[in-house]
Structures are given as C-alpha cells and as structure tokens.
Backbone bond lengths (Angstrom), bond angles and torsions (degrees), N, CA, C in turn:
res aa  C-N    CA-C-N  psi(-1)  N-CA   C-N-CA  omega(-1)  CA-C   N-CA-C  phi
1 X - - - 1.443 - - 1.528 108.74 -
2 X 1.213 123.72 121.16 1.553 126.78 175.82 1.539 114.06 -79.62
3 X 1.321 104.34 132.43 1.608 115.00 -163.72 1.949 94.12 -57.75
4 X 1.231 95.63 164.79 1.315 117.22 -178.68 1.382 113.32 -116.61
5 X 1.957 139.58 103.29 0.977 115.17 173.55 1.131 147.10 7.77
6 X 0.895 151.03 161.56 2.102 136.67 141.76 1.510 90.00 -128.87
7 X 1.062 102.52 148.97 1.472 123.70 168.95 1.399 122.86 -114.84
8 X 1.560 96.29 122.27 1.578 89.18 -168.28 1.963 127.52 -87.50
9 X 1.601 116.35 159.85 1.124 83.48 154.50 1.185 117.96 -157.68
10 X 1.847 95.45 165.62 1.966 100.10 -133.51 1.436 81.38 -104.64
11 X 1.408 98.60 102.07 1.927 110.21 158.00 1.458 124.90 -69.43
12 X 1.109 124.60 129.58 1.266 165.89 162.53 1.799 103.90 -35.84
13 X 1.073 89.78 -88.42 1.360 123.33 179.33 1.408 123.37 -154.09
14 X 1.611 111.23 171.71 1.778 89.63 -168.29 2.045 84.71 -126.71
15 X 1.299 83.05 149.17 1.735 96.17 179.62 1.747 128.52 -126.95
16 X 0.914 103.30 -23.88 1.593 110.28 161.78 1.461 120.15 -133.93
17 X 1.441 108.55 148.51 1.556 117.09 168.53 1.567 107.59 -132.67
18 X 1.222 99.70 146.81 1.418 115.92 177.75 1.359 133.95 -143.95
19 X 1.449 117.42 149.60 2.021 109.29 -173.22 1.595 81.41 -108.13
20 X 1.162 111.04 145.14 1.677 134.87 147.44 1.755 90.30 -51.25
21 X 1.688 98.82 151.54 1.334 111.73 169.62 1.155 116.49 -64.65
22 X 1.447 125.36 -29.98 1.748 124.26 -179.39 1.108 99.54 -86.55
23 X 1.076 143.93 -11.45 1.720 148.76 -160.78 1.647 113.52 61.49
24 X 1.231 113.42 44.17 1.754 115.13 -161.49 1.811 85.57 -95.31
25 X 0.980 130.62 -35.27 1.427 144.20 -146.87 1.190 108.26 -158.99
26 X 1.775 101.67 149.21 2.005 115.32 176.09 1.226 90.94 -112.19
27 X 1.073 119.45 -168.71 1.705 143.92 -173.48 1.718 86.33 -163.96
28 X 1.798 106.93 129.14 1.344 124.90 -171.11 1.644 98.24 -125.37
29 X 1.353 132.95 109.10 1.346 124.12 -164.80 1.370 102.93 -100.06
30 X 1.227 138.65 166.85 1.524 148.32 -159.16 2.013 100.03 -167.66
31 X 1.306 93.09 158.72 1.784 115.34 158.85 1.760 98.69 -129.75
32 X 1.431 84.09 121.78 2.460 89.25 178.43 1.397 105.03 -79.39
33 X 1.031 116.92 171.54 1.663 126.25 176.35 1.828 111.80 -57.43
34 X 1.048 103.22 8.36 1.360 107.11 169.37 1.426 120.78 -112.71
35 X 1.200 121.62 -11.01 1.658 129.47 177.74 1.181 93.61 108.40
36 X 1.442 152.67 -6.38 1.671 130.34 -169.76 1.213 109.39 -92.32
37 X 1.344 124.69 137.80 1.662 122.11 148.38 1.313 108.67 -59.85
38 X 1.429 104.68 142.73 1.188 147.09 162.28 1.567 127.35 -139.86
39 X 1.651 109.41 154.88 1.563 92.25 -171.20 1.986 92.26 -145.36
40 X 1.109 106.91 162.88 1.367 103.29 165.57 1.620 116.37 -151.80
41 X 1.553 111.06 125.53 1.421 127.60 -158.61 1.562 99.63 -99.58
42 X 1.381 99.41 133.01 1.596 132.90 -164.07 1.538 101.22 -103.92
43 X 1.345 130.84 130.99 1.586 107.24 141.07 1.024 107.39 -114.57
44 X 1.841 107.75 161.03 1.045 115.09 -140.68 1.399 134.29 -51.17
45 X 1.722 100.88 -30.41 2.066 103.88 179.35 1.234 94.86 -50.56
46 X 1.493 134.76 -40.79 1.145 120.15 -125.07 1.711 90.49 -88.68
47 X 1.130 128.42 -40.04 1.671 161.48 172.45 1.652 96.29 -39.46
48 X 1.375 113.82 -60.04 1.400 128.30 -170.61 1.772 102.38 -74.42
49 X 1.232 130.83 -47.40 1.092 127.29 117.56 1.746 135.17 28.12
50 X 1.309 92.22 -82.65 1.168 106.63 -153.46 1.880 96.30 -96.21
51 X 1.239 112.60 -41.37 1.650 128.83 167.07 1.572 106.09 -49.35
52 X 1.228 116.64 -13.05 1.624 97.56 176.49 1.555 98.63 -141.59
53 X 1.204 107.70 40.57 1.647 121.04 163.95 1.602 96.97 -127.03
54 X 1.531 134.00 -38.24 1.315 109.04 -166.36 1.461 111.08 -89.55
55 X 1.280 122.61 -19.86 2.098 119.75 171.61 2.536 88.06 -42.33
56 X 0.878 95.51 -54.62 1.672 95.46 -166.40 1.972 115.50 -64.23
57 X 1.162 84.91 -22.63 1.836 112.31 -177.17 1.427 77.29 -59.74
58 X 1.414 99.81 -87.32 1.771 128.69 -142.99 1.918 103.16 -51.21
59 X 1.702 110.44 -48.44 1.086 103.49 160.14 1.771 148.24 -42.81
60 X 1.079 95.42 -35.97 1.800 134.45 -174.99 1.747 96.81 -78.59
61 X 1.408 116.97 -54.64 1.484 121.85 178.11 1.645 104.76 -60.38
62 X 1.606 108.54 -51.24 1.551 111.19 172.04 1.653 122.92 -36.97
63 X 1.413 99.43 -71.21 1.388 113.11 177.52 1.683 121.78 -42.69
64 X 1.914 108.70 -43.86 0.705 91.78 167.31 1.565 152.59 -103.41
65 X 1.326 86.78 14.70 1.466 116.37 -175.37 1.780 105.21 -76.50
66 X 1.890 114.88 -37.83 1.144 118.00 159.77 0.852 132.48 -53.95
67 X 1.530 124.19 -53.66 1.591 156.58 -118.13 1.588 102.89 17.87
68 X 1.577 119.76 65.33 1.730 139.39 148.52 1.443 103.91 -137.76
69 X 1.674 91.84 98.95 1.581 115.27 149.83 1.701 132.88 -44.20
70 X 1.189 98.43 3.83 1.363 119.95 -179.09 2.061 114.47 -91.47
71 X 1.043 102.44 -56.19 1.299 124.57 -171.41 1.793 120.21 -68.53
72 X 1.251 98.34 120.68 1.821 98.64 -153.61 2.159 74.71 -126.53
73 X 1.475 81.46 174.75 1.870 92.35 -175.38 1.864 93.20 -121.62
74 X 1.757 77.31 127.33 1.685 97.66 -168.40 1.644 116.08 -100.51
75 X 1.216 155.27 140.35 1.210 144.03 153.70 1.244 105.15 -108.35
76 X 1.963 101.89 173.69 1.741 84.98 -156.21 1.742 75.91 -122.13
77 X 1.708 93.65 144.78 1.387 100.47 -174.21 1.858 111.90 -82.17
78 X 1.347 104.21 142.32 1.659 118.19 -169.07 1.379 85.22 -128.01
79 X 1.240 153.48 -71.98 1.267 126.63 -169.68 1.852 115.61 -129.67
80 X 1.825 115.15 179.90 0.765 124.46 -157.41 1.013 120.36 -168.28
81 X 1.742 148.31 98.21 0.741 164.69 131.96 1.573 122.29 -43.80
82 X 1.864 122.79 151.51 1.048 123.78 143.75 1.154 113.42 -157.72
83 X 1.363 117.23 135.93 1.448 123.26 -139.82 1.751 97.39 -126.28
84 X 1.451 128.73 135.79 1.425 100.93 172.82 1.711 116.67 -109.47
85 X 1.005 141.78 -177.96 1.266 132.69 -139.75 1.701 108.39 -149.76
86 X 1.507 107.04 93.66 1.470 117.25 171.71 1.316 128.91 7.52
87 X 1.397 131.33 63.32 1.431 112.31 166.65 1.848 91.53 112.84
88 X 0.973 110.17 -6.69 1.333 100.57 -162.26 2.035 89.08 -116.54
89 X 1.528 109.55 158.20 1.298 131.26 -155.95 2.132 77.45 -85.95
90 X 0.892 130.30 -61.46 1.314 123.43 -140.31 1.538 99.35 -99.30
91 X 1.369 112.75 -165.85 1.755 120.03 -130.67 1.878 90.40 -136.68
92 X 0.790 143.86 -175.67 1.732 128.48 168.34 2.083 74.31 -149.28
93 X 1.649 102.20 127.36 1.302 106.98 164.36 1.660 115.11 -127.58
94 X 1.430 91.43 126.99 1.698 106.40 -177.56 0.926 115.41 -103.83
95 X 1.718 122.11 134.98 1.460 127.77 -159.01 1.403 96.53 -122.71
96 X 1.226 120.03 154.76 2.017 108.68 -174.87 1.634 86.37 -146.34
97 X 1.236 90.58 147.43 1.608 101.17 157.27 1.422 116.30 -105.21
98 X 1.201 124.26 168.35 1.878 129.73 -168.85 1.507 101.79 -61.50
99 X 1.342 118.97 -21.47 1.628 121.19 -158.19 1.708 95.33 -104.81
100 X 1.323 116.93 -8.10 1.488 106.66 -177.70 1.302 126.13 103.27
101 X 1.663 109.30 -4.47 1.345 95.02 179.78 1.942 94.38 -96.38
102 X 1.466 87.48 160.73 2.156 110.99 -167.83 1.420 92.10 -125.09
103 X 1.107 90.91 165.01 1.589 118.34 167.60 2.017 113.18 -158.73
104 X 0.540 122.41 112.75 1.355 128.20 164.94 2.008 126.89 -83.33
105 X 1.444 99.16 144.42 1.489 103.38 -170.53 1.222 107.10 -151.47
106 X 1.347 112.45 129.06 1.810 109.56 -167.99 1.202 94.37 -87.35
107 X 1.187 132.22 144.36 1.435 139.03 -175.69 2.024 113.31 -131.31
108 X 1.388 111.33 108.55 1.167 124.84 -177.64 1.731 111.45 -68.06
109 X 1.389 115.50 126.56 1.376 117.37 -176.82 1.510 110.83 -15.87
110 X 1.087 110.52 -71.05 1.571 119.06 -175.82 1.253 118.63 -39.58
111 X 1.250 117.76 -31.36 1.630 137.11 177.08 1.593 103.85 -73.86
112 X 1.087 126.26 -34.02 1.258 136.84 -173.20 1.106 128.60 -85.56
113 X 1.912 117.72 -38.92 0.884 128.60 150.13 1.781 136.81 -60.97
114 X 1.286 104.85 -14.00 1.162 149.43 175.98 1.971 97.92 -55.93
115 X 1.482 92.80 -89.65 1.159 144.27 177.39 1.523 96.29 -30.42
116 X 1.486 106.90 -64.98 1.536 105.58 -173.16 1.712 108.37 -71.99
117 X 1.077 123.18 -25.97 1.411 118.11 -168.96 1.872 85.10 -75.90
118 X 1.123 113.49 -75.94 1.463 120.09 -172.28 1.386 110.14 -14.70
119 X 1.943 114.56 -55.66 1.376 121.48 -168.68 1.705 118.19 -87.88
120 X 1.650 107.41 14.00 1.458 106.39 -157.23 1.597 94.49 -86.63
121 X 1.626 113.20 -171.04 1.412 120.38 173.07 0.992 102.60 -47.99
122 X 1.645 134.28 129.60 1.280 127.74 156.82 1.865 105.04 -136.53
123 X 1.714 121.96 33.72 1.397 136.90 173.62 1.774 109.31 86.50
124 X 1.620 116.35 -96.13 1.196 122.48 169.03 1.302 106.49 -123.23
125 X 1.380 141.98 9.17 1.718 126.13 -166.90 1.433 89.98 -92.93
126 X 1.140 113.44 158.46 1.604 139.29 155.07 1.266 107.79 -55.08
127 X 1.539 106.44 117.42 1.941 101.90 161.42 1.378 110.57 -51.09
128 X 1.594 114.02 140.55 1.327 92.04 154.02 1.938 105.04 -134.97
129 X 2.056 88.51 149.91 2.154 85.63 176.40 1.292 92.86 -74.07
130 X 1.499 96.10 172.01 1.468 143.77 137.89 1.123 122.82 -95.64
C-alpha cells in the first residue's frame, strides 16, 4: 500500500477543549498560522496516548531548543493526595499543581516506603529518588 500524504496543521494557538457527551472522545480546538479554526477529535486511547508521549515531546523540544541536556520542565507542586485502594496492595498518589492541573500514580508499598524514607528529615539537603 503506498503511503498517503498527511497534511499538517500548524497551530497558532489552541482555544477550545471539549469531552463528547459519552466521554468516548475530546475535541482540541486551534487557530493555524493562517487565522482559521480548526480542531481535531481524539478518542480517548488515542488522548491517553498522546498524554504520556508529550511530558517526553515537550522535554526533547526543551533540550533542544537550549542545547543543555540537563534541563527538564518543572511545575511547582500545590497539592497532594494519597488514597489507598480496596483490596488492592498499592496506594493511588495525586500530585496537583496550584492551577489545577493532577496527575495520578498508583504507587506499590515498596514505592512508598521508598518515598517516605527519601522525603523524611534529612536537615537542609534535598531528598533525592532512585
């Protein structure tokens, strides 16, 4: 089968977001380098997908936009949850920023225990993971 073009398009900026009423799919709205709206509708794998491909995107654009392999994109944490989970061995931990965006991460005892030694009194140094 011979590939088929794709045509790209070069967003501007982005201006609306939206859930489908069943929640199967978003709708992500944009203006292209030409002034038009345009939008392009995701369902959801594809969304979920795409949410744990762009943290590595955005980094990769960083680095090379510097050229320092060092420099990663930080938010500053405002809240934090950890919740534990019926029957199940591990912990679900939610990280928030002041503006509202979350992320969640199930975290296995060991991870936790981990976690707490890493984050305990340790004077003035920075915890740091492994």
């Amino acid at each position: 089968m011979a590939a088929v073009p794709l045509d790209d398009i070069a967003a501007e900026r982005m201006t609306t977001c939206e859930v489908s009423s069943d929640g199967s799919a978003v709708r992500l709205g944009f203006v292209d380098s030409a002034g038009r709206p345009c939008a392009i509708a995701l369902p959801v794998e594809c969304l979920s997908s795409l949410l744990m491909t762009l943290p590595a995107l955005a980094s990769a654009a960083l680095r090379a936009q510097s050229r320092d392999a060092s420099l990663r994109i930080v938010y500053p944490l405002g809240t934090f949850r950890l919740e534990s989970v019926a029957g199940e061995p591990y912990s679900i931990l939610t990280l928030g920023t002041p503006d509202g965006f979350e992320v969640s991460f199930s975290v296995h005892p060991d991870t936790a225990a981990a976690l707490h030694a890493a984050t305990g009194a340790r004077g003035n140094r920075s915890p740091r993971l492994q």
